[in-house]
PANUFI-779432 format. One record per residue (C-alpha): residue in one letter; x, y, z. Coordinates in steps of 0.2 Angstrom, whole numbers. Each point is the difference from the previous one (the first is absolute). Last residue first. Layout:
REM PANUFI-779432
<type a u X v Y w Z>
...
***
This chain:
REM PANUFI-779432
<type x u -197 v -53 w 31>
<type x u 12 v 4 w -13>
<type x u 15 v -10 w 5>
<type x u 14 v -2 w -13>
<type x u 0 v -16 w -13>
<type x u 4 v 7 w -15>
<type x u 11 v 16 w 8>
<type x u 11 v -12 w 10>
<type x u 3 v -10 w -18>
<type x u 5 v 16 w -8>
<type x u 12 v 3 w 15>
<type x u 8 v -16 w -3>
<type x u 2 v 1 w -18>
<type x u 5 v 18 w 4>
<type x u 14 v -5 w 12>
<type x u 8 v -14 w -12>
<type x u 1 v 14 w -14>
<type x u 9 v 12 w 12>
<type x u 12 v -14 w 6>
<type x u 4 v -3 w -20>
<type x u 1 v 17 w -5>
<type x u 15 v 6 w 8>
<type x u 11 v -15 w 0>
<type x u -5 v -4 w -17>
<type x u 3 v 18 w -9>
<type x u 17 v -3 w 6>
<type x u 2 v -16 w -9>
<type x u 6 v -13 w 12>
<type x u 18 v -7 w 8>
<type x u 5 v 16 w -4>
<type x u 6 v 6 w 18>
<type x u -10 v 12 w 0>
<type x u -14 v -9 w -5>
<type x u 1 v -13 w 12>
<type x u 4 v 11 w 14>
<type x u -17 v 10 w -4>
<type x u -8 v -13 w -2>
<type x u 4 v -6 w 19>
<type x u -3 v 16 w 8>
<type x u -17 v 0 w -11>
<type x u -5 v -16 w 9>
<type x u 7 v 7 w 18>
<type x u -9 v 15 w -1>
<type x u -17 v -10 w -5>
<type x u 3 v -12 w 13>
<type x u 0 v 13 w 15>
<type x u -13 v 9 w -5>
<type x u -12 v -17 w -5>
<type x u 5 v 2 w 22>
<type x u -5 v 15 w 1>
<type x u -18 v -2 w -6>
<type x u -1 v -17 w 11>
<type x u 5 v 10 w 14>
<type x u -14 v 13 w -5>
<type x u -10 v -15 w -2>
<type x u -1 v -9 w 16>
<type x u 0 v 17 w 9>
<type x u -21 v 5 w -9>
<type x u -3 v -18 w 6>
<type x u -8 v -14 w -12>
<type x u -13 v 2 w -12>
<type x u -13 v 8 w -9>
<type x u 3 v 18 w 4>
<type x u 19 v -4 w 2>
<type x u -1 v -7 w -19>
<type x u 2 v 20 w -2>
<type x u 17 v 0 w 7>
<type x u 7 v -15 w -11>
<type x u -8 v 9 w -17>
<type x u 6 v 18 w 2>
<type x u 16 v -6 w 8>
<type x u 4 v -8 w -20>
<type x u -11 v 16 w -8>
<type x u 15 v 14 w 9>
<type x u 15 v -13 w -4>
<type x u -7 v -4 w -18>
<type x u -3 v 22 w -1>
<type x u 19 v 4 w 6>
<type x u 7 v -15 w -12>
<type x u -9 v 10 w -16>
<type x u 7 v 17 w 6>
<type x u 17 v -8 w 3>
<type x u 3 v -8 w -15>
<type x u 9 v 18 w -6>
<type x u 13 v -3 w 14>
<type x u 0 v -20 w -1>
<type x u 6 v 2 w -18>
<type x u 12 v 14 w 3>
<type x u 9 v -9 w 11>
<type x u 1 v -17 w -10>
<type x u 6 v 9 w -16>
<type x u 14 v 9 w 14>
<type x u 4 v -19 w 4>
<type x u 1 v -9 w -16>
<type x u 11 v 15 w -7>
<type x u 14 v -13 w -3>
<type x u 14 v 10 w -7>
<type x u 3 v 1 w -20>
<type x u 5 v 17 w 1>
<type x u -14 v 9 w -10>
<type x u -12 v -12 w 12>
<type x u 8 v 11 w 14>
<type x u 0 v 15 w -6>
<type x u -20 v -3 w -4>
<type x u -4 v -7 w 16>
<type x u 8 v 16 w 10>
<type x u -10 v 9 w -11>
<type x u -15 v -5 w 3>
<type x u 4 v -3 w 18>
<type x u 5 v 18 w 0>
<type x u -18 v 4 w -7>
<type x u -8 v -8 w 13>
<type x u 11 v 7 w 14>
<type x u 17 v -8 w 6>
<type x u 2 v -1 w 19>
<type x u -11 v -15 w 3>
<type x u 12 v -10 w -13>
<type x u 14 v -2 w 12>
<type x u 5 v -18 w -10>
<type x u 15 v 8 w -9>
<type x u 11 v 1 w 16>
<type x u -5 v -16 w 4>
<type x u 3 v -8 w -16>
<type x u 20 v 5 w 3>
<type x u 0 v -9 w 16>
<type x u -8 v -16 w -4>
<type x u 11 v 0 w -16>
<type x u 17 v 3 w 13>
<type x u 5 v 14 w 6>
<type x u 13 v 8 w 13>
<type x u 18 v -5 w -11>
<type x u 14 v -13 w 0>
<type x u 6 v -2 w -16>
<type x u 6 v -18 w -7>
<type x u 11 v -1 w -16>
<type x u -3 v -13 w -14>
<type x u 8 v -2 w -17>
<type x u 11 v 13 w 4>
<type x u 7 v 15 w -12>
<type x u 11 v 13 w 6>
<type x u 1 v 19 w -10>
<type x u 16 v 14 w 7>
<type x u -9 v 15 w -3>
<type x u 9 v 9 w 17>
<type x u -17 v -1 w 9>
<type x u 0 v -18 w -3>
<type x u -12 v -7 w -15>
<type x u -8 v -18 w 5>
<type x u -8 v -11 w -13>
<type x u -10 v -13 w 6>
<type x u -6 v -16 w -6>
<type x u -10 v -5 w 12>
<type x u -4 v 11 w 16>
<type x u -6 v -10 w 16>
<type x u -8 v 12 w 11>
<type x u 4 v -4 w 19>
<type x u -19 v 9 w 6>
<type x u -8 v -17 w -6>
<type x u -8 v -3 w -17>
<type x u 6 v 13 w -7>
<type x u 9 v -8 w -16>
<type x u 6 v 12 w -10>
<type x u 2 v -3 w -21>
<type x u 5 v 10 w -14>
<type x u 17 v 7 w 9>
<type x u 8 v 17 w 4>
<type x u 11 v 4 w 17>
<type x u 6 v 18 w 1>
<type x u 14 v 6 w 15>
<type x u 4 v 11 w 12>
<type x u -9 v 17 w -5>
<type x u 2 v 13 w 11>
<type x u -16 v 3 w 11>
<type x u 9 v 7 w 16>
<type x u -8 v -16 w 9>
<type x u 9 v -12 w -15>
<type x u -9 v -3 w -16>
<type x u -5 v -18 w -9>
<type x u -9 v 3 w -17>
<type x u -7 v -17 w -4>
<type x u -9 v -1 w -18>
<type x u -11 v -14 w -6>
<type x u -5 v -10 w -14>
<type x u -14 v -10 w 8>
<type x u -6 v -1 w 19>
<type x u -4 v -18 w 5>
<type x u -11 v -6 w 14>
<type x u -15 v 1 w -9>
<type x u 6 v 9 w -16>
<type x u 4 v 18 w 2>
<type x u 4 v 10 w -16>
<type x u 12 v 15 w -5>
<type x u 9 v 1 w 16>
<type x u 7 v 13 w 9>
<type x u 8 v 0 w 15>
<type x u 9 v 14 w 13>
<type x u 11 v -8 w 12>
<type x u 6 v 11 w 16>
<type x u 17 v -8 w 10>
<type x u 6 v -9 w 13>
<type x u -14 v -3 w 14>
<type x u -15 v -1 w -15>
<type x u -8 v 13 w -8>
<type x u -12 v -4 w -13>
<type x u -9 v 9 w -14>
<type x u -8 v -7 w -14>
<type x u -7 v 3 w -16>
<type x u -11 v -10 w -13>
<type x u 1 v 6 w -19>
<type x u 2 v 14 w -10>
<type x u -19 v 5 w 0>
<type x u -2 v -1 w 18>
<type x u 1 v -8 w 14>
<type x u 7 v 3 w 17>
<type x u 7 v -8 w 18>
<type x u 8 v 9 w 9>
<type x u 9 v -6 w 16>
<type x u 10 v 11 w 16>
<type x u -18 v 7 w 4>
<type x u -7 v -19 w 4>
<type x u 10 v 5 w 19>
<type x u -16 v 10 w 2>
<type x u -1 v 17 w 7>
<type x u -3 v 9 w -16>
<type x u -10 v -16 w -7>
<type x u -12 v 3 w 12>
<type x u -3 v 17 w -7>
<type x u -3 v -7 w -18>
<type x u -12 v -14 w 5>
<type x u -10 v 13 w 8>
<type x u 0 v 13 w -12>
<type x u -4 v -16 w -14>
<type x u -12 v -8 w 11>
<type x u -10 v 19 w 1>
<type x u 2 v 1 w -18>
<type x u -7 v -19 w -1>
<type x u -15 v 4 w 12>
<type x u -6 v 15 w -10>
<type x u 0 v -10 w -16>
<type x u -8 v -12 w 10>
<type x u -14 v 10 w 5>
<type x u -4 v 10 w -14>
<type x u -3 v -13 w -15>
<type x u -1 v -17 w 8>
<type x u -10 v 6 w 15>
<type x u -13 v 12 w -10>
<type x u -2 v -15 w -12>
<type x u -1 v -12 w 14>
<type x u -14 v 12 w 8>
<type x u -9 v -3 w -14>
<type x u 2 v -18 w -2>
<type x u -6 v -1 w 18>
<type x u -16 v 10 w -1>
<type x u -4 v -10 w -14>
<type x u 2 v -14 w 9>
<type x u -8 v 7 w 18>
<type x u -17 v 5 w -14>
<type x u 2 v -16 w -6>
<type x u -1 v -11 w 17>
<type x u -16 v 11 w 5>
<type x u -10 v -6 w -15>
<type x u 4 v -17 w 0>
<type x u -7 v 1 w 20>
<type x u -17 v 4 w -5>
<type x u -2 v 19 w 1>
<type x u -20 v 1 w -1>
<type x u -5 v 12 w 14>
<type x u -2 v -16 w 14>
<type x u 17 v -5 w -6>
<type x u 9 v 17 w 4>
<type x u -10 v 0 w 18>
<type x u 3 v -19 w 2>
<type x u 20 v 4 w -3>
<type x u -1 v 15 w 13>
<type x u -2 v -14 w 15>
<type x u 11 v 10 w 10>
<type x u 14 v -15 w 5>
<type x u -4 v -4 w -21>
<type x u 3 v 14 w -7>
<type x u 16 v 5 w 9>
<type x u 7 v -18 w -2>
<type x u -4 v 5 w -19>
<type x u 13 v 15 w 2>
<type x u 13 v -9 w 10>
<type x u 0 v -14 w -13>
<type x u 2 v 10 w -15>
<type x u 13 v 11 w 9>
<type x u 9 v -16 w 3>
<type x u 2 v -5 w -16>
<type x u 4 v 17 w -8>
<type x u 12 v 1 w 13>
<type x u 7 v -16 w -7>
<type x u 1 v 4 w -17>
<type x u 10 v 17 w 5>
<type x u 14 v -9 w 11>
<type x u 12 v 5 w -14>
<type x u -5 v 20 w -1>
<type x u 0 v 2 w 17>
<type x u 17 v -6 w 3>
<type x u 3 v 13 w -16>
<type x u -8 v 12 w 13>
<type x u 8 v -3 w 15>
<type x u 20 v 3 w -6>
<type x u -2 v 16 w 3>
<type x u -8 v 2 w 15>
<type x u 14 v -13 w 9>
<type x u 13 v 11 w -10>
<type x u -3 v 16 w 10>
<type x u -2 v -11 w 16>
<type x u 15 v -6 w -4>
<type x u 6 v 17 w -2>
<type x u -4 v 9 w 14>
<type x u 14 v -4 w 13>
<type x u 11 v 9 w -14>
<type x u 13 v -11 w -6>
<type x u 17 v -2 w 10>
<type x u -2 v -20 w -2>
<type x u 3 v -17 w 9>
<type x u -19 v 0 w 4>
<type x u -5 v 6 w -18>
<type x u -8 v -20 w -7>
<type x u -5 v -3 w 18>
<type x u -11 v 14 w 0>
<type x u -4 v -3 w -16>
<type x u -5 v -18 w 5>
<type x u -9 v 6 w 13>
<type x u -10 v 13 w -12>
<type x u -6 v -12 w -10>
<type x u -12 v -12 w 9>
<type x u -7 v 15 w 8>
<type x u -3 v 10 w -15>
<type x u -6 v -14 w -11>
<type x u -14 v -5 w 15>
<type x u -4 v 19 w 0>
<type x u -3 v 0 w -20>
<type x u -10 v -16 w 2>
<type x u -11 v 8 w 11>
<type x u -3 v 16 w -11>
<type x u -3 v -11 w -13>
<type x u -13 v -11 w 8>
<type x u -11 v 16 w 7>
<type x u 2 v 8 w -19>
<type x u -8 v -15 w -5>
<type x u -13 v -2 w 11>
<type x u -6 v 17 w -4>
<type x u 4 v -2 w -17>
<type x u -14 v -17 w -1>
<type x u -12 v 13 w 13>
<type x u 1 v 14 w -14>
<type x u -3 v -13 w -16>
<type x u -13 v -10 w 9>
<type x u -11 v 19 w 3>
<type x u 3 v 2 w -18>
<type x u -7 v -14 w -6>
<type x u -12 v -1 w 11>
<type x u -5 v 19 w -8>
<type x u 2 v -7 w -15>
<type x u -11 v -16 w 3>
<type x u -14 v 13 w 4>
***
């Protein structure tokens, strides 16, 4: 008998579920597509593009709002049970409310797996096609930005000529032992600029001790030279910080080129944290709406909390936003910044599940 309940509570949980997801989808779609429209309205592309990038760009939206669909699916399906009093029936043939939270969290861990392992991998190709067709009618197609085993590359254009960088290291707002070719529009080389130490703190680099080869061979040396350029730090982290396009495996590897370099890999480690957490995080949001929505049968209005469930939303976002910036950032360990808000939600879902109602 409790496997047939258990079934019948795993079809209506994926019922609400599938319900939440496709809203979420179509709120994604609209809020999207007007900045596409807006992004191609100066443009000769095809009037069915942004819609094209709109879809592709859904899923990986998807992806990170995850926890909170959980959330909310948990409360949609227990408002179900309750508005048609099926949660008497389920307790009136021996499923005491314990017994329904681990059948959604398990369910939940499940479905994380399948989420973490087909879905996102999914998502980031589609990020990648869509990142990469943007790009195409972007003015960010005149940079480059690369790394790889020789080093950190870079490619700007600027109003006077085309620079391509390459630095062996970047050190906060430093790059280290470095080489500036400088080309004109026909691509013949101008001139060469080597040095240890860039600072890119501002788009007016400041080069120290810089050697500077003409195109004639002729060699200058400065002990300070300015060059005006499109990126500073900010700029160049955010053209490494795209990590929704990568893969699993290519964040693996990307971490691994990286840490071969002697690059922070604080942020790709955080990524990958919060990707394979998500399973565990999925089940704490689904048993967390699980014990405000079922504290409706002994208390309180069914509206009071749903708000209240979105609300804990809310804060929970912001928390791991704030983490996430701390670790990042290297203020704290990475492992910290992940776990830490994960470990601070069980504590209090363990204490929810101690004292829930089973009258």
């Amino acid at each position: 008998m409790f496997k047939i309940y258990q079934k019948y509570i795993l079809k209506k949980f994926l019922s609400k579920f599938f319900t939440v997801v496709l809203i979420f989808f179509c709120l994604s779609m609209v809020l999207n597509i007007f900045e596409e429209i807006s992004f191609f309205k100066n443009s000769k592309a095809n009037f069915i593009l942004p819609y094209f990038l709109t879809i592709l760009n859904a899923p990986i939206t998807l992806f990170e709002i995850f926890p909170f669909i959980f959330l909310i699916s948990s409360q949609y399906f227990f408002y179900e049970l309750i508005k048609n009093d099926e949660m008497f029936v389920l307790k009136n043939n021996g499923l005491s409310n314990l017994k329904i939270i681990n059948t959604l969290c398990i369910s939940s861990i499940l479905m994380g797996l399948i989420i973490v392992l087909l879905f996102y991998n999914f998502s980031s190709k589609l990020k990648f096609i869509y990142t990469d067709i943007k790009n195409n009618y972007s003015n960010d197609n005149k940079y480059l930005a690369v790394v790889n085993e020789s080093g950190l590359w870079l490619k700007d254009e600027t109003e006077k000529s085309i620079l391509i960088v390459k630095s062996k290291n970047i050190e906060k707002n430093y790059l280290i032992d470095v080489v500036i070719n400088e080309f004109n529009f026909d691509f013949e080389l101008k001139k060469t600029i080597q040095s240890n130490k860039i600072d890119i703190k501002n788009k007016n680099w400041i080069i120290y001790e810089a050697t500077v080869t003409l195109s004639n061979n002729t060699q200058i040396k400065f002990d300070k030279i300015n060059l005006d350029t499109s990126f500073d730090s900010n700029k160049i982290r955010s053209l490494f910080s795209n990590y929704s396009t990568l893969n699993i495996l290519q964040l693996f590897n990307l971490k691994k080129d990286y840490e071969n370099l002697g690059y922070s890999s604080d942020e790709i480690e955080i990524h990958l944290l919060k990707i394979f957490i998500s399973p565990y995080f999925y089940a704490l949001m689904t048993v967390l709406a699980s014990i405000v929505m079922i504290n409706v049968v002994k208390r309180s209005s069914i509206f009071f909390n749903i708000i209240f469930g979105v609300f804990i939303s809310v804060v929970i976002y912001y928390i791991n936003f704030m983490f996430f910036s701390l670790g990042s950032t290297g203020k704290i360990p990475t492992e910290v910044s992940v776990f830490l808000p994960i470990l601070f939600l069980t504590i209090i879902t363990i204490i929810g599940l101690v004292r829930i109602n089973e009258n």
